[in-house]
N, C-alpha and C positions, 0 to 999 in steps of 0.2 A: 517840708523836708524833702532835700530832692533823694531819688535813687540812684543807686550806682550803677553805671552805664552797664556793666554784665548783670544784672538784673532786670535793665530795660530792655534790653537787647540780649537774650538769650544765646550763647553758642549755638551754631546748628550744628544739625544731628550726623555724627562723622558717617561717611559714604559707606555704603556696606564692603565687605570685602569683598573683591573681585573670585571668581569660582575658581578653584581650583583647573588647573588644567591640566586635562586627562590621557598622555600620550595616547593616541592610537598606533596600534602595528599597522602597517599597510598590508591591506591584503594580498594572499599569497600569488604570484603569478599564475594561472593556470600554465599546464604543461602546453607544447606546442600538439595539436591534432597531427597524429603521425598516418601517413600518406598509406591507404591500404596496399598501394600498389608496389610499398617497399619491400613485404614480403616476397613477390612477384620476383621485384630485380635479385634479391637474395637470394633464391631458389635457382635462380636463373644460370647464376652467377656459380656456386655449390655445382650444379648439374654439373656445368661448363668443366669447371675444374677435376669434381669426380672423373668426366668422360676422358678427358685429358692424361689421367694419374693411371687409369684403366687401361688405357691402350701405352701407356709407357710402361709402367711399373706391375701393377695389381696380376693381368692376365687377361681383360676381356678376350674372348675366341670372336665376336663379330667381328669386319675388318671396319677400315676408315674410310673408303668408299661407302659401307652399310651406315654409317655414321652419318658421313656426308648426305646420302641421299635420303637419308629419313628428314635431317636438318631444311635440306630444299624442299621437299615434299608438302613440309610443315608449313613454312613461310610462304611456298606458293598459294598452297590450300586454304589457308587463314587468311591472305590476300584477297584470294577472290570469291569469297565465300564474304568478306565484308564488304566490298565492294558490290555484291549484292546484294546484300541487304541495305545498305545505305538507297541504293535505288527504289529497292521496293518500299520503304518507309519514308522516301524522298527526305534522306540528309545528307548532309556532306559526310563523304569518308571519312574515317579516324584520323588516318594521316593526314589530311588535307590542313594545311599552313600550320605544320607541327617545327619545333627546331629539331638539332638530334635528340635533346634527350624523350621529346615526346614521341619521337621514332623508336626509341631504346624501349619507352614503354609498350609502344603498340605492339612490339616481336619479340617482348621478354616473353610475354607468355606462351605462342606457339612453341618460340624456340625452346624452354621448358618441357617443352611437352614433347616436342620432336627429339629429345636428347636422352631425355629418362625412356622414353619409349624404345629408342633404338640397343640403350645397354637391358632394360629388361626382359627383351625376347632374344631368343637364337634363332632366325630364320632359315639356317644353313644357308646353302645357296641359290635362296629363295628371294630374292632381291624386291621382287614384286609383292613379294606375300607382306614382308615389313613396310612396303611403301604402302601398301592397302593396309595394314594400319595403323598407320602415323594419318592419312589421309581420313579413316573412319574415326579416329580418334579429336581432332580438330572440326571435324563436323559435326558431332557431337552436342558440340558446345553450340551452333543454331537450331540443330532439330530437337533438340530438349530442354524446356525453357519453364521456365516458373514465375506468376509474379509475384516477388519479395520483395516490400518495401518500396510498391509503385513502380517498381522497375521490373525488365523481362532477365532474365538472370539461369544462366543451365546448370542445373543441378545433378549431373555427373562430373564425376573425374575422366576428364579427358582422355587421358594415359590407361588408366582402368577400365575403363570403358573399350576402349581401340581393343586392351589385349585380353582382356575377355570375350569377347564377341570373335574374334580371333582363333583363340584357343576352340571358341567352340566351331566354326567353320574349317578349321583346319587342324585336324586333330594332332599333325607329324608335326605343328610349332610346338617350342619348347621356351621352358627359361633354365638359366643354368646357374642358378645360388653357387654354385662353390668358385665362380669365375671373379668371385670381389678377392678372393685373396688366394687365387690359385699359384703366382708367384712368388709367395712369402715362405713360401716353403725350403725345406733344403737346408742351407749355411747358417748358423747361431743368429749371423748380424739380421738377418732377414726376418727372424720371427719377432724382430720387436714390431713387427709391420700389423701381427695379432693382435696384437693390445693398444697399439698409435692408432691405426685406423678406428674403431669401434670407437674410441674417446675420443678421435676428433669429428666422425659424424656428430656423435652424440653430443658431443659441445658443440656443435656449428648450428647441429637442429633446436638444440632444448633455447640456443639465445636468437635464432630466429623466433619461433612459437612463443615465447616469453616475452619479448619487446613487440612484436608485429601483429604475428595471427591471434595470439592469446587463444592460444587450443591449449592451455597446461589439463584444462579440467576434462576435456576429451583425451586427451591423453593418458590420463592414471585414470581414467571409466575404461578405457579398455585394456589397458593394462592389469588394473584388479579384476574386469571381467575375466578377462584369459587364464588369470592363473584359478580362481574357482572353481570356471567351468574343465579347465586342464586339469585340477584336482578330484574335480566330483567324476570325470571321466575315468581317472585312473578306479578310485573308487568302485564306482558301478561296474568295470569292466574286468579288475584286478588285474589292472595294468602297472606296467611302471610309472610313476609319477616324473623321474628324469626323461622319459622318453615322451611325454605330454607337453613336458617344459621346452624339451631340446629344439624346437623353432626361437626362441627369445633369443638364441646364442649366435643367431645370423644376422650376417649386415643384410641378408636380402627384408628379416622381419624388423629390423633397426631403420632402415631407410625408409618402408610403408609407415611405420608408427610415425615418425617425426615428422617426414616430408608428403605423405599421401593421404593419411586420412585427416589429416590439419589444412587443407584444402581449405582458403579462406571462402572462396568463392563456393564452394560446395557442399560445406559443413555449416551447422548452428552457429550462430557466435553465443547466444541468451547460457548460462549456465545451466539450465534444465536443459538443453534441447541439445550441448554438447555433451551430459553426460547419457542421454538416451541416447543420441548418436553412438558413442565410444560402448556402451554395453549390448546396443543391437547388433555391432557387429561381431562382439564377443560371444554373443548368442549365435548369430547365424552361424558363426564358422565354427562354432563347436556342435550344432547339427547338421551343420556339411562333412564333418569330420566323424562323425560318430554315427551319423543313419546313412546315410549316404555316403561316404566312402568317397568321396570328392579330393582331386588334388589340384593343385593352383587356389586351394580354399582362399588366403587371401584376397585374391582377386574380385573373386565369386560375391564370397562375401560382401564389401562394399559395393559392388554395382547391386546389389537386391537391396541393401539399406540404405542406397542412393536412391530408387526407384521407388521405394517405399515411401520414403521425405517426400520426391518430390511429387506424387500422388498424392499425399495429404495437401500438400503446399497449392496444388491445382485446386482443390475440392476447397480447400478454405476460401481461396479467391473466386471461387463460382459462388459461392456462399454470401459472401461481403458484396459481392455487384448485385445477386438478389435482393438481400437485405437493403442496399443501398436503392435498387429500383423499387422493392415495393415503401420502404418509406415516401421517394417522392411520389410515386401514385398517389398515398395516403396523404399527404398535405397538400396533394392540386386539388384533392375531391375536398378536404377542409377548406376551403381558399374558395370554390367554388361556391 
């Protein structure tokens, strides 16, 4: 008896089902790495403009010759102060087969530094006394040098550095906080200049520091440092607590918070190390201001917690080269 052929021959076994398929998201673009040196041109740029609105509008009392020649002093000095050192470390200069805008980069930063410097002091008519220093202030930045991150790096503020050292050799220099808005005064229309100014530092500063430098967290470290220590003073002293506070109400302390101690180049970036930063200087300047009696505390203040960093920052790197030389001792004598 025969079989019937699907009995002979079996169907085969239907294909398994093909696997589901599993969209993937594409992953997220990383952001583009933003150029440290933006900051630089931003600040640059802010000065520039300040310096500008200053001798038109606001009231600076220096003139525009003092301007000017702090500006050249700067560019000369940062010239040839890299120019030797390219020699002595045998590289090309910066500038060397730059376009403009790697030009723009190499003189953002003196010029910075030559710009702030010249509206923060009053030299009278002491022409030399600002040009010495705008000149000690850009030098600075080769005689005091740190290695961070394998590289030689100065760890002072330039600007801070020049007018304190300043301050203390020439005791008749001055700075004159009430010259940001000594012209607002007067006519109704003019005093909206009180409240325009102060919010548009402060929005020009807080979206530099926030997109660029990323000091927000150095920022409110010193900021809650000052009002504690500004409250434990009144406190202990049975002082007024308004008159403790009454520096926060100036552009002169609006402009060091945002623009000077955010110093990419001279400040932390790690989040511990910018809110030590931001509270050491809240510390010092409330024992400048309370034992010692100091004015231009500002000032003062950051060049010591500058100085401070950057003796730890030497001592770690003598540390690490030791470390690092007795290691290889210790595995040429294993090896041996």
């Amino acid at each position: 008896m025969r079989m019937p052929d699907d009995k002979m021959h079996p169907a085969p076994a239907p294909a398994p089902a093909p696997d589901p398929v599993v969209a993937v998201a594409p992953a997220p673009t990383p952001a583009p790495a933003r150029n440290p040196r933006d900051a630089v041109r931003m600040t640059a740029l802010t000065a520039s403009l300040f310096l500008f609105l200053g001798h038109t509008v606001l009231g600076f009392e220096q003139t525009l010759i003092q301007a000017g020649l702090a500006i050249l002093t700067g560019l000369s000095t940062n010239t040839l102060l890299e120019w030797v050192d390219a020699k002595v470390n045998g590289n090309p200069p910066p500038w060397a087969r730059k376009d403009w805008k790697g030009w723009w980069d190499f003189l953002a930063a003196p010029h910075m530094t030559s710009v702030t410097t010249s509206f923060l002091v009053y030299p009278g008519s002491y022409n030399l006394a600002l040009m010495f220093t705008v000149a000690l202030a850009i030098s600075s930045k080769f005689l005091f040098r740190a290695r961070i991150d394998g590289r030689w790096r100065h760890f002072f503020n330039p600007s801070n550095f020049g007018i304190s050292v300043t301050f203390l050799l020439f005791p008749w220099m001055t700075a004159i906080p009430y010259q940001f808005t000594e012209e607002t005064h007067g006519h109704w229309a003019l005093k909206i200049w009180d409240v325009l100014l102060p919010l548009t530092i402060i929005y020009l500063g807080t979206n530099v520091n926030r997109r660029t430098t990323k000091r927000v967290p150095l920022i409110f470290a010193w900021l809650g440092g000052f009002l504690f220590f500004a409250m434990l003073r009144a406190v202990l002293t049975q002082a007024s607590v308004l008159s403790a506070l009454m520096p926060m109400t100036g552009i002169a302390f609006i402009l060091f918070t945002l623009y000077m101690i955010t110093d990419p180049m001279t400040s932390p970036s790690s989040l511990k190390g910018q809110i030590a930063f931001g509270l050491g200087i809240a510390v010092v300047y409330s024992a400048l201001i309370a034992v010692f009696h100091v004015i231009f505390t500002l000032f003062f203040s950051v060049v010591i917690v500058c100085a401070i960093r950057g003796t730890w920052l030497t001592v770690e790197a003598w540390r690490s080269r030791r470390g690092a030389v007795r290691e290889g001792v210790v595995g040429l004598k294993a090896a041996v």
